[in-house]
RODO-2510 file (C-alpha; in nm, 4 decimals, decimal comma):
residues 406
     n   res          X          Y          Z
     1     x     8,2913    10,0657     7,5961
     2     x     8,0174    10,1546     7,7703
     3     x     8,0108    10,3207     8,0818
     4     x     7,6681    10,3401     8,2067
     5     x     7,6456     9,9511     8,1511
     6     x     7,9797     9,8933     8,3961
     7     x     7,8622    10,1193     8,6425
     8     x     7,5066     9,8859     8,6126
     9     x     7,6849     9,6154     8,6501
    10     x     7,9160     9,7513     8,9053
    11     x     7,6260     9,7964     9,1130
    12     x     7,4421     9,4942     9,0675
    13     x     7,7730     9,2906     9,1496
    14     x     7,7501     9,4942     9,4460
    15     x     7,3606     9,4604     9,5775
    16     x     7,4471     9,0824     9,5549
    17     x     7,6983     9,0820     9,8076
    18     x     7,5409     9,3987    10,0534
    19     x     7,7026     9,3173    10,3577
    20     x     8,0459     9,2145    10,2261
    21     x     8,0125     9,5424    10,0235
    22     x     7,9335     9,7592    10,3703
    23     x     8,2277     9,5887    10,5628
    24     x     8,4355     9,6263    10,2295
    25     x     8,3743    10,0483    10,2793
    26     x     8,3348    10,0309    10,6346
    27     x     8,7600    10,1264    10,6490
    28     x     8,6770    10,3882    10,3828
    29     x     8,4293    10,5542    10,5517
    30     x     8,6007    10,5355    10,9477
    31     x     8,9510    10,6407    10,7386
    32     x     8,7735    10,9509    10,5880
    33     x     8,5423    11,0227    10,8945
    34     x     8,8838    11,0245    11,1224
    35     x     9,0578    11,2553    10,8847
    36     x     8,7671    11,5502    10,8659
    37     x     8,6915    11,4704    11,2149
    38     x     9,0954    11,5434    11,3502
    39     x     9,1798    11,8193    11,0962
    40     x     8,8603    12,0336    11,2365
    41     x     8,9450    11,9471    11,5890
    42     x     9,3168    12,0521    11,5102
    43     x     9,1869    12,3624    11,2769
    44     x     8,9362    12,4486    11,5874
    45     x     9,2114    12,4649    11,8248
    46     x     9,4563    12,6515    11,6460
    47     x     9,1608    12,9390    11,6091
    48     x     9,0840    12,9131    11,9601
    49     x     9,4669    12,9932    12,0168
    50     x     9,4463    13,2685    11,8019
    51     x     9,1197    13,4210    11,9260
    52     x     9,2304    13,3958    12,2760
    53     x     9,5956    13,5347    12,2626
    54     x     9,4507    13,8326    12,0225
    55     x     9,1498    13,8598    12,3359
    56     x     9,4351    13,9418    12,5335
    57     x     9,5143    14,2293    12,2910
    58     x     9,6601    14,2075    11,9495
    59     x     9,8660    14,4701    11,9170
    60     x    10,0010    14,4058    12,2609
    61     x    10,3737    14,4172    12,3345
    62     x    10,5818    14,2714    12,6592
    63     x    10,9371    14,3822    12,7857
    64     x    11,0743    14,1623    13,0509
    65     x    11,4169    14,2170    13,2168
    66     x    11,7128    13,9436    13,0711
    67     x    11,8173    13,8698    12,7668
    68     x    11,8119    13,5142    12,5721
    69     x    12,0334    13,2466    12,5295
    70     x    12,0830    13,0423    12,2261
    71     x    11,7250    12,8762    12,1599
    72     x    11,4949    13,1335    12,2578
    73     x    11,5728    13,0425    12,6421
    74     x    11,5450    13,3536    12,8392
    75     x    11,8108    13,4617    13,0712
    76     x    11,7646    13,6673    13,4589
    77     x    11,3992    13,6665    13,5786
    78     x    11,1981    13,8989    13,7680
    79     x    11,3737    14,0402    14,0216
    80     x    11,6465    14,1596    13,7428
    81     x    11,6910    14,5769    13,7771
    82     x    11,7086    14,6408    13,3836
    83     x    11,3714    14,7928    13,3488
    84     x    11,3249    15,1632    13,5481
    85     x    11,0301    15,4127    13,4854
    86     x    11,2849    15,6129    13,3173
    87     x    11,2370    15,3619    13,0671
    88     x    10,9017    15,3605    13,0118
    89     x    10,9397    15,7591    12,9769
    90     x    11,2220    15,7134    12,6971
    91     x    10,9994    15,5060    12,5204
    92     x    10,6989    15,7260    12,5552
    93     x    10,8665    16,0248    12,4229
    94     x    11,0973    15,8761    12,1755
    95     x    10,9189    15,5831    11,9879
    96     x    10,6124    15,7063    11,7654
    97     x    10,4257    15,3539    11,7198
    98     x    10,3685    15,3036    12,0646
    99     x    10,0491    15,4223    12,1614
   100     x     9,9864    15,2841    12,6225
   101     x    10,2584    15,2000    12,8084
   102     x    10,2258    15,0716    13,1591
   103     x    10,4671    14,9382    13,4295
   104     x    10,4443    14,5849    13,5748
   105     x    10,5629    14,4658    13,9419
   106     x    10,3313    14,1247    14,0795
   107     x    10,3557    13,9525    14,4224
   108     x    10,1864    13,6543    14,5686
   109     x    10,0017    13,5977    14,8465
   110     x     9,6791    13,6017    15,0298
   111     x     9,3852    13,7953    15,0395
   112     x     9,1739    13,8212    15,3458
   113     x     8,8450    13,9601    15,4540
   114     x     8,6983    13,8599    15,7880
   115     x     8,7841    13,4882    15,8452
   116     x     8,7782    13,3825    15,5048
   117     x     9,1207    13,3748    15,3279
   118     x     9,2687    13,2900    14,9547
   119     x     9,5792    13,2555    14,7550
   120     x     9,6025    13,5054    14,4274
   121     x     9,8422    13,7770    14,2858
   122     x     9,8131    14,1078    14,2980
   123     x     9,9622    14,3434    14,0162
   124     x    10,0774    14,6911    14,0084
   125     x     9,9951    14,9109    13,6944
   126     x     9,8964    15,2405    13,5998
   127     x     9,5841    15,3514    13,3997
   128     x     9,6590    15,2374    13,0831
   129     x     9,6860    14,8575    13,1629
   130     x     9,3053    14,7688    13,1375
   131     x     9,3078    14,8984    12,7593
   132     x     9,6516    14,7489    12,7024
   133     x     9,5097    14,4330    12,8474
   134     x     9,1676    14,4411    12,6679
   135     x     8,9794    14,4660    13,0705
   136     x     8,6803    14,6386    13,1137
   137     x     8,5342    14,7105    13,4625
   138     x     8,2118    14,5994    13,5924
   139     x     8,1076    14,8585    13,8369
   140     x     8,2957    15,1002    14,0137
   141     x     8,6376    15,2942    13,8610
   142     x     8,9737    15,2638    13,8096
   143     x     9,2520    15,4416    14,0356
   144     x     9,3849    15,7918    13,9441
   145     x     9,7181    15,9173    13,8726
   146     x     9,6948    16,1040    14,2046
   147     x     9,6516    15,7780    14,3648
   148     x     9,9664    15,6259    14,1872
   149     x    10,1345    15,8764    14,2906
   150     x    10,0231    15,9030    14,6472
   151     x    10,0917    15,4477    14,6665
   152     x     9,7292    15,4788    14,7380
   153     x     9,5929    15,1603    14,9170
   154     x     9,2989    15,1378    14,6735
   155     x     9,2544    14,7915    14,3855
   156     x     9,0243    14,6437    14,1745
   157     x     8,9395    14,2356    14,1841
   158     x     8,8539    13,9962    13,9554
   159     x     8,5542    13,7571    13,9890
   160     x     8,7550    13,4448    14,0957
   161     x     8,8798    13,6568    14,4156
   162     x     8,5229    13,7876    14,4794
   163     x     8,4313    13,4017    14,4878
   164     x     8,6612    13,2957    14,7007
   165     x     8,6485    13,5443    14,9891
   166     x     8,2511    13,7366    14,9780
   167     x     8,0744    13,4706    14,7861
   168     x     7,8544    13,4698    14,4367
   169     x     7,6555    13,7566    14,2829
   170     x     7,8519    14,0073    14,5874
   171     x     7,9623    14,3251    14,4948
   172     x     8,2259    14,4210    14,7152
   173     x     8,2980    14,7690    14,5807
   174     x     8,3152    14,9970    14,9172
   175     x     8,4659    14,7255    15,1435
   176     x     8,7806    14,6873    15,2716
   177     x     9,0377    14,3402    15,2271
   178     x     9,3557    14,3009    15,3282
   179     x     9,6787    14,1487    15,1255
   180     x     9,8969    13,9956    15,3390
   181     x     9,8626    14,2175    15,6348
   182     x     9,8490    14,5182    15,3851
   183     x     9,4769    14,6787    15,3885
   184     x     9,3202    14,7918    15,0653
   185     x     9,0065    14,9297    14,9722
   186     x     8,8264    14,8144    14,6763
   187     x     8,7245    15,0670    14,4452
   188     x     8,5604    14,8514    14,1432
   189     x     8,5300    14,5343    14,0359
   190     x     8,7081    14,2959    13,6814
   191     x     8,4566    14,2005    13,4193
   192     x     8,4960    13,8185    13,3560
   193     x     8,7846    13,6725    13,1248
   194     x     8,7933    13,3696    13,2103
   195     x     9,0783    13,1026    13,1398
   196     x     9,3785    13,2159    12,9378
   197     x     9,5411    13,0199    12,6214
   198     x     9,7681    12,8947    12,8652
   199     x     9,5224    12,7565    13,1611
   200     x     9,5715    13,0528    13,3927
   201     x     9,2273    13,1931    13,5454
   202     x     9,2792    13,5234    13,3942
   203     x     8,9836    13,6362    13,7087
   204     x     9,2096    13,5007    14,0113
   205     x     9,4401    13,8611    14,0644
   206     x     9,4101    14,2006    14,2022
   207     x     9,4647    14,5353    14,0183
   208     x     9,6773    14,8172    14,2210
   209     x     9,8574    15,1599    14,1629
   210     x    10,2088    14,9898    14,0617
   211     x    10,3505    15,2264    14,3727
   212     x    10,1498    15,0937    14,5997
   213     x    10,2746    14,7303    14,5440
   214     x    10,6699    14,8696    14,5138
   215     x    10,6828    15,0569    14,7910
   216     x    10,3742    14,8588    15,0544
   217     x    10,4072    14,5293    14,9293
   218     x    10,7743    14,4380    14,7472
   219     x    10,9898    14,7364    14,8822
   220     x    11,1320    14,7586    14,5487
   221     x    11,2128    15,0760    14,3007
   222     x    11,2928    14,8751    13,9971
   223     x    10,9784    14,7523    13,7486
   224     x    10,9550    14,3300    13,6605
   225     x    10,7840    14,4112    13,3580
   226     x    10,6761    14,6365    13,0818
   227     x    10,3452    14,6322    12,9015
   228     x    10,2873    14,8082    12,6140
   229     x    10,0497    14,8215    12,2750
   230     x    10,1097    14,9391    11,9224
   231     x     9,9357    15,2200    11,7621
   232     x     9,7375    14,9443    11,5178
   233     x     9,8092    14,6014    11,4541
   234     x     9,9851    14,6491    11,1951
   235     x    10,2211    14,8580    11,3795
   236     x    10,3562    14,6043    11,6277
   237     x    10,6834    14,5171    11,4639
   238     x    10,7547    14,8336    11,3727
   239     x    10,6929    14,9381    11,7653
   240     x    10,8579    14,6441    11,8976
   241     x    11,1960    14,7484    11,6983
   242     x    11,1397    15,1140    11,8196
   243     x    11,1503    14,9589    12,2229
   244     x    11,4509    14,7501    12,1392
   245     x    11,6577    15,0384    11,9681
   246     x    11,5489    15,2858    12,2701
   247     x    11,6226    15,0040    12,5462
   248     x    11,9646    14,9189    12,4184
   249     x    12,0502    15,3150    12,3889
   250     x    11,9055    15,3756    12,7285
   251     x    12,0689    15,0931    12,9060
   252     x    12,4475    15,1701    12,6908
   253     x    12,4455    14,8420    12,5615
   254     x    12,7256    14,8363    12,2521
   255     x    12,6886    14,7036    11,9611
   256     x    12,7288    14,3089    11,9557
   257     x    12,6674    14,2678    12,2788
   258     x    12,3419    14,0670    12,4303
   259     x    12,0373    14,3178    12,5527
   260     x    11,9501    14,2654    12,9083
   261     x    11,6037    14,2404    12,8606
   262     x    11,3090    14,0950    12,5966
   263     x    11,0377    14,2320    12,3790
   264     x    10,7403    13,9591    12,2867
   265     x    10,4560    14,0819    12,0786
   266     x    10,1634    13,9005    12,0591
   267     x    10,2117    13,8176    11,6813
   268     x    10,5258    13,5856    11,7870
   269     x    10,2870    13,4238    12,0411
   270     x    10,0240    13,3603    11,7746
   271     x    10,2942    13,2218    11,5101
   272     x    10,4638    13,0121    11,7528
   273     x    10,1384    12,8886    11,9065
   274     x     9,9754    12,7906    11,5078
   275     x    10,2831    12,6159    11,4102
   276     x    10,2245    12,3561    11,7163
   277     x     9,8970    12,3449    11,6903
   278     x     9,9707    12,2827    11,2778
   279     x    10,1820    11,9890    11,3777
   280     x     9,9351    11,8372    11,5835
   281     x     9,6927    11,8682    11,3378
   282     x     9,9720    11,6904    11,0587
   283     x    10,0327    11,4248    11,2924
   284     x     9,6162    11,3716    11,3744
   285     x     9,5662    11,3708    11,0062
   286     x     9,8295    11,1276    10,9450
   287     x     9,7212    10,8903    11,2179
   288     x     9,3687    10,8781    11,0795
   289     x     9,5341    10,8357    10,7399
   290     x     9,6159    10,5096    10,8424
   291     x     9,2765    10,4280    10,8245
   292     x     9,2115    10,4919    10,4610
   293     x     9,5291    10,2641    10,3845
   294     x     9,3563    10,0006    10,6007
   295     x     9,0756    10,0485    10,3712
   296     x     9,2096    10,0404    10,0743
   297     x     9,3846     9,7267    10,1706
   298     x     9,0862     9,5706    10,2263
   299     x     8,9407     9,6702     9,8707
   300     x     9,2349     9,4608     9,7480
   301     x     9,1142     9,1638     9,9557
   302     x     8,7528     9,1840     9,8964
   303     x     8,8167     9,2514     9,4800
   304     x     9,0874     8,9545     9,4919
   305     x     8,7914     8,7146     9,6035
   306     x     8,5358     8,8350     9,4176
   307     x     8,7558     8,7692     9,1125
   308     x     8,8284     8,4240     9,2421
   309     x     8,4250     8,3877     9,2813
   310     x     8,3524     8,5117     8,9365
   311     x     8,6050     8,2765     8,7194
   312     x     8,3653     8,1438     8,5279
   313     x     8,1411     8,4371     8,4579
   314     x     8,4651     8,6005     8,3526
   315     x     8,5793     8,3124     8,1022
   316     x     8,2396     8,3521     8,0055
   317     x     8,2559     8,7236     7,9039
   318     x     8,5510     8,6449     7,7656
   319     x     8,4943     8,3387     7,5081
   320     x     8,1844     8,5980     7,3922
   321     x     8,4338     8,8034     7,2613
   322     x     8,4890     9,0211     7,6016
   323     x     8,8085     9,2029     7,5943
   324     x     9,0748     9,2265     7,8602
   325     x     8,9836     9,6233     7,9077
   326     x     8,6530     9,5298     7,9459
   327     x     8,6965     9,3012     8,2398
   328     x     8,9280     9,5060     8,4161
   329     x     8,7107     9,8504     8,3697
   330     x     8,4151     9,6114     8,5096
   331     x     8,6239     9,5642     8,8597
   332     x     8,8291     9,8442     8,8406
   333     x     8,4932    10,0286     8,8099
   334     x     8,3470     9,7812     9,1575
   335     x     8,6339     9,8920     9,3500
   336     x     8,6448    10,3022     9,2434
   337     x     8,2619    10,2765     9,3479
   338     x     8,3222    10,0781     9,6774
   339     x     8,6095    10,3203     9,7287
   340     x     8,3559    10,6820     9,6613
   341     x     8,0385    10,5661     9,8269
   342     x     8,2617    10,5050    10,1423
   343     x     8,4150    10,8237    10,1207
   344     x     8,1006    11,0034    10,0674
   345     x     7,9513    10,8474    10,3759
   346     x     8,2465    10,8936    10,5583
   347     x     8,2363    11,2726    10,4494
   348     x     7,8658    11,2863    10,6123
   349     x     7,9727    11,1145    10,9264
   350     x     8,3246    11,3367    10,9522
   351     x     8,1076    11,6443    10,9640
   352     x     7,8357    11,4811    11,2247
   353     x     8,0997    11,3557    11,3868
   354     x     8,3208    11,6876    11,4730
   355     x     7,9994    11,8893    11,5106
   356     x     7,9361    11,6499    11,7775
   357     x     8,2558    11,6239    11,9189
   358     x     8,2320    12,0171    11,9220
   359     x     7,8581    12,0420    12,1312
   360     x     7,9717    11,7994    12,3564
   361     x     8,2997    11,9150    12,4848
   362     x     8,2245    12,2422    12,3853
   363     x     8,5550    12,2310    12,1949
   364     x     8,5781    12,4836    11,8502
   365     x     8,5667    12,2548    11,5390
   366     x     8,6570    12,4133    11,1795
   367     x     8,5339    12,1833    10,9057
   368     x     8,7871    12,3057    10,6223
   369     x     8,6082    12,2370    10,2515
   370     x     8,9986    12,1480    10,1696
   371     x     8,9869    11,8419    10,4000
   372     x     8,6847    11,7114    10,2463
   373     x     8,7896    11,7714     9,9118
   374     x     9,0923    11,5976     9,9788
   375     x     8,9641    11,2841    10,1341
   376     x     8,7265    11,2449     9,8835
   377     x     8,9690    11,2459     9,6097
   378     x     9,2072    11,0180     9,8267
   379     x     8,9238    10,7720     9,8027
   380     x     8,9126    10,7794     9,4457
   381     x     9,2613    10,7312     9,4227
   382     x     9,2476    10,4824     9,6918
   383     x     9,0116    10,2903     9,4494
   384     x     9,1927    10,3321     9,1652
   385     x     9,5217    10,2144     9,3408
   386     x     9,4016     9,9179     9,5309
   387     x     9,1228     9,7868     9,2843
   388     x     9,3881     9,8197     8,9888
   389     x     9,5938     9,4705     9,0514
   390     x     9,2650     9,2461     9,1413
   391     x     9,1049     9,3740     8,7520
   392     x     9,4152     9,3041     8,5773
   393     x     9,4563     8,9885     8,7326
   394     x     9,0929     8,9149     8,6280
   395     x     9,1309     9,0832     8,2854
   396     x     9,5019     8,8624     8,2201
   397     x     9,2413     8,5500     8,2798
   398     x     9,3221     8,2461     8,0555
   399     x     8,9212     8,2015     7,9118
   400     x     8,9842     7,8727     7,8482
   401     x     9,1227     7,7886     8,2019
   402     x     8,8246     8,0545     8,3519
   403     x     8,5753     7,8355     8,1811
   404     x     8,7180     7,5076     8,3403
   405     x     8,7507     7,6969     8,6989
   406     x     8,5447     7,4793     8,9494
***
């Protein structure tokens, strides 16, 4: 048996009938092209989500007053009094892989200056929240510890506030704005961060002395949130244990009994975040599968006719002294090469297609070499498969009756 000579033949068989041939592979190569295009869209995203949480600071730890309920549901909100600066000062001198800790209180509401106004949120912190929170400041400075502890009516904006109340390209570092009917000075100005994994303009808030919110703005003692950051990466789990065994000592909880508050890491938000965005991308990849199937379906249909045109030249082969193998290797071989030139087009097209996809919505696209691997041997198979039944039904030909076929 001779391969070269099927393949020659393959081909020939094929240039005869161009246009059946293209529409033939034309549900190869949009199966295939689907597949790569969805599984770089879906691996894009799912680095996007990691590259923007981790922005926010890898290491980076949150305590939040409630517990959970069965599920992962958590229990109290905001306004719970678990969390106390005492706490952030028991974790500070008892945990060792926590390196910045910083409290967290937030209020809505409006920021004025002159007769412009705008909705926003202002947060209290201390100093260590812009490297917590991976913020760097544009011009001016950040507030003092004398100023937190004076509930000094001095802040920091972000570009999205700047917008709305002075305008583009202002620098309002000097000037005075009021929150509510609170005045505060502005002492520097956010660099940009733009949008946030979850939507949120990450530029649309205010930056104050955590006192000066509590006591001016909330009249509250108790703290909404904690913010915190491991010593490395790679310390995070170990830290986030450390907060949870000094909380529930702090706070008396026994053992058994639920804490009344919740430490997130960022490594949780990444994992939980991947594994959606991995079943997106199963369930994209599957869809487009469908595709290939279609295809492959159609090689059945196209080989099943050409067999049914070619009756006679197969009785032909056959009364020669052509053997059954021969005949079916001679389609099967049609069909696998049907089957791989539309996969290697739709390859090409896949990766023109999500580059595109990726300039024009400037969307992150990850062509994985696995992807294309795997479609391309899916075609194969897909040729294999599908072309198999059409070449034995040609190769179990009768030559007698093939010769007679009208």
């Amino acid at each position: 048996m001779n391969y070269s000579n099927l393949i020659k033949i393959a081909i020939n068989a094929l240039r005869r009938n161009k246009l059946r041939a293209f529409l033939t592979m034309l549900g190869i190569i949009i199966g295939v092209a689907s597949v790569i295009t969805m599984l770089a869209i879906g691996q894009g995203s799912k680095k996007s989500i990691q590259d923007q949480v981790s922005s926010m600071g890898s290491n980076m730890l949150f305590v939040m007053p409630g517990g959970q309920a069965m599920g992962g549901v958590q229990m109290g909100n905001s306004d719970s009094k678990s969390l106390t600066l005492e706490d952030i000062e028991a974790i500070r001198s008892q945990s060792t892989s926590v390196g910045k800790l910083s409290p967290v209180v937030r209020s809505s509401g409006q920021v004025i200056y002159g007769n412009k106004n705008a909705p926003t949120s202002i947060f209290g912190t201390n100093t260590d929240y812009l490297d917590i929170r991976k913020i760097t400041i544009k011009s001016g400075r950040m507030f003092t510890e004398a100023e937190i502890k004076s509930a000094a009516k001095v802040c920091l904006i972000g570009k999205t506030v700047i917008t709305n109340v002075f305008g583009e390209n202002v620098d309002p570092t000097g000037l005075e704005i009021r929150f509510n009917s609170i005045p505060i000075k502005i002492i520097g100005v956010l660099d940009e961060k733009g949008q946030s994994t979850f939507g949120q303009d990450q530029d649309d808030l205010i930056l104050a002395p955590f006192t000066t919110v509590q006591k001016r703005i909330l009249a509250i003692t108790n703290i909404q949130n904690i913010y915190a950051s491991a010593v490395s990466e790679d310390k995070s789990p170990l830290a986030k244990t450390e907060i949870e065994t000094i909380l529930r000592e702090k706070h008396k909880i026994k053992e058994g009994a639920d804490d009344d508050f919740t430490v997130r890491s960022q490594d949780e938000l990444i994992k939980t975040f991947s594994s959606i965005s991995d079943i997106l991308t199963v369930l994209l990849g599957i869809i487009a599968g469908i595709s290939l199937l279609i295809g492959g379906i159609g090689i059945m249909n196209i080989m099943y006719v050409s067999v049914t045109e070619r009756t006679r030249e197969i009785g032909l082969r056959m009364s020669i002294g052509g053997r059954g193998i021969d005949i079916l290797m001679q389609f099967l071989t049609e069909s696998i090469l049907l089957s791989v030139i539309g996969g290697i087009i739709g390859i090409l097209l896949g990766i023109g297609a999500a580059s595109g996809v990726g300039k024009m919505m400037t969307w992150p696209v990850i062509v994985m070499p696995q992807s294309v691997i795997l479609s391309f041997l899916v075609c194969t198979v897909i040729g294999v498969f599908f072309g198999w039944y059409p070449a034995r039904k040609a190769a179990n030909l009768d030559p007698i009756d093939a010769l007679r076929y009208e």
